[in-house]
C-alpha positions as a Markdown table, in Angstrom:
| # | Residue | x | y | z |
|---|---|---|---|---|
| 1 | Unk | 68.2 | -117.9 | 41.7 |
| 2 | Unk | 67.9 | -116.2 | 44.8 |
| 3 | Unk | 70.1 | -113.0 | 45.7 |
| 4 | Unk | 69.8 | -112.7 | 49.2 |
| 5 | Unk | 72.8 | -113.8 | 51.1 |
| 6 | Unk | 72.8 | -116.4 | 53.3 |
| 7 | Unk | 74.5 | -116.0 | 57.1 |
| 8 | Unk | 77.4 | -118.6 | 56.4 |
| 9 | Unk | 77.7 | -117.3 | 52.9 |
| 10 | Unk | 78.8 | -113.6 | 54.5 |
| 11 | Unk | 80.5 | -115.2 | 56.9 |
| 12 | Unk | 82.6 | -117.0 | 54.1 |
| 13 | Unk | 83.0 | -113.6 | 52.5 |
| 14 | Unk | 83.7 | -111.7 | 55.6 |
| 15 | Unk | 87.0 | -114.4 | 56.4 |
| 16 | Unk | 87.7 | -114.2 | 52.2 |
| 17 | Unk | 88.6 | -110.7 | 52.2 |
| 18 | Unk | 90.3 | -110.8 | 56.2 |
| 19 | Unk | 92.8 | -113.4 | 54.7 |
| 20 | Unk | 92.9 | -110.9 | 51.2 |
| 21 | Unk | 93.5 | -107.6 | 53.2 |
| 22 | Unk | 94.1 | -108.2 | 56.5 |
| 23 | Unk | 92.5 | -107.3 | 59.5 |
| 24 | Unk | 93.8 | -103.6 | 59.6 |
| 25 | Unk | 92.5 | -102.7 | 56.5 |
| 26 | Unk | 89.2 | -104.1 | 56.7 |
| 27 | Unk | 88.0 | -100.3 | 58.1 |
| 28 | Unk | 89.5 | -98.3 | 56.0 |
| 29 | Unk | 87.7 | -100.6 | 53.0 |
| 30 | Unk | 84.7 | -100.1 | 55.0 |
| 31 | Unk | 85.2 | -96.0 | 54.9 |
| 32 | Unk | 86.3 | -95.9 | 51.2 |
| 33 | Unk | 82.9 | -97.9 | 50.5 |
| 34 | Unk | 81.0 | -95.7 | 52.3 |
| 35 | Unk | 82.2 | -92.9 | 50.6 |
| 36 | Unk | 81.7 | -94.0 | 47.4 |
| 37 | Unk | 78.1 | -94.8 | 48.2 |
| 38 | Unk | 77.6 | -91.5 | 49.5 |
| 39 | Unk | 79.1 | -89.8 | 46.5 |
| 40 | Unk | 77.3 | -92.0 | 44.0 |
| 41 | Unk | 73.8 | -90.9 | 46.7 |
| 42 | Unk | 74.9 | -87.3 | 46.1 |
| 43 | Unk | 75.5 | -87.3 | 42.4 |
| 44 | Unk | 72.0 | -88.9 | 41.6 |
| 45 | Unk | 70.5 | -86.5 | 44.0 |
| 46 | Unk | 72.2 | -83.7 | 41.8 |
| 47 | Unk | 71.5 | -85.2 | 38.8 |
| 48 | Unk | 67.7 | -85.7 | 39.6 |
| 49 | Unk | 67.3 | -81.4 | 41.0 |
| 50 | Unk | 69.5 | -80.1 | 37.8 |
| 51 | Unk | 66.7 | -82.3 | 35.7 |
| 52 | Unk | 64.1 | -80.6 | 38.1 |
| 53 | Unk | 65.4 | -77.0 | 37.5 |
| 54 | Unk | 65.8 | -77.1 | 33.7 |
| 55 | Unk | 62.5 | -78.7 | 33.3 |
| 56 | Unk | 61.1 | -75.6 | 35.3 |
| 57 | Unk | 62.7 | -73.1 | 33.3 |
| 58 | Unk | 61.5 | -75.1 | 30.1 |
| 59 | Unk | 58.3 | -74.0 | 31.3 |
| 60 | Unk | 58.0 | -78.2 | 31.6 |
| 61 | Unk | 55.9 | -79.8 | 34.4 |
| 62 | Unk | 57.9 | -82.0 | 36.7 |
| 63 | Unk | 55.1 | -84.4 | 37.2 |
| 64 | Unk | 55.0 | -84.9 | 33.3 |
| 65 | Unk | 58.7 | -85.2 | 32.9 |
| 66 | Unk | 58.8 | -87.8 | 36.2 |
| 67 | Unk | 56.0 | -90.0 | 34.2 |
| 68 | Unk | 58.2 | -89.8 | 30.9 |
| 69 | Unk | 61.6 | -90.6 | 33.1 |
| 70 | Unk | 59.5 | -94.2 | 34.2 |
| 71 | Unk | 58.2 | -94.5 | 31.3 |
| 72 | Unk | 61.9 | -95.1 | 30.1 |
| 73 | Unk | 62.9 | -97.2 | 32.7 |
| 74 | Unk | 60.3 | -99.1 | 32.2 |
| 75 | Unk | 61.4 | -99.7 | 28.8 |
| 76 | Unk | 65.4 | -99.9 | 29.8 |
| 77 | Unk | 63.8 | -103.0 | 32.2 |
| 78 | Unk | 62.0 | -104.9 | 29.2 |
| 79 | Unk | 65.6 | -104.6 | 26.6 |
| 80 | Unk | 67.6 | -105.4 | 29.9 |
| 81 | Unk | 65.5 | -108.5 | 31.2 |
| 82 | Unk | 66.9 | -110.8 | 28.9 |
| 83 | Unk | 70.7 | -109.8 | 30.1 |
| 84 | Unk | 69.6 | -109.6 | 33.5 |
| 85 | Unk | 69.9 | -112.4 | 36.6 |
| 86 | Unk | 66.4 | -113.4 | 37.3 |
| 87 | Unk | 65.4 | -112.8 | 40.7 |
């Protein structure tokens, strides 16, 4: 199963959520999305420099905790492969 999306299959989205919202809210959906993404950008960001810092004042080196992190994603990726869409 592929996920890329085809050009007639966003076009059948696109006219989809024009007939569900309507032409003049079609931007302000687009904004709100944006914004989200951006805020979900910014929070990882945070999330990934307040890890930083208290590793630093553990006295912890950020190299060593980066290698632990993908060791555990790693991990998360083999128990969530069989619940996850193959690509």
């Amino acid at each position: 199963m592929s996920l890329f999306i085809s050009g007639a299959e966003l076009v059948f989205v696109f006219m989809i959520v024009l007939l569900v919202f309507g032409a003049n809210r079609i931007p302000e959906i687009a904004r709100m999305l944006g914004k989200g993404i951006q805020q979900a950008k910014n929070a990882s960001r945070d999330f990934r420099q307040e890890l930083e810092e208290s590793a630093s004042k553990q006295g912890l080196d950020t190299k060593e905790v980066h290698k632990e992190i993908n060791e555990l994603k790693k991990e998360l990726d083999e128990i969530a492969g069989s619940v996850r869409r193959k690509r």
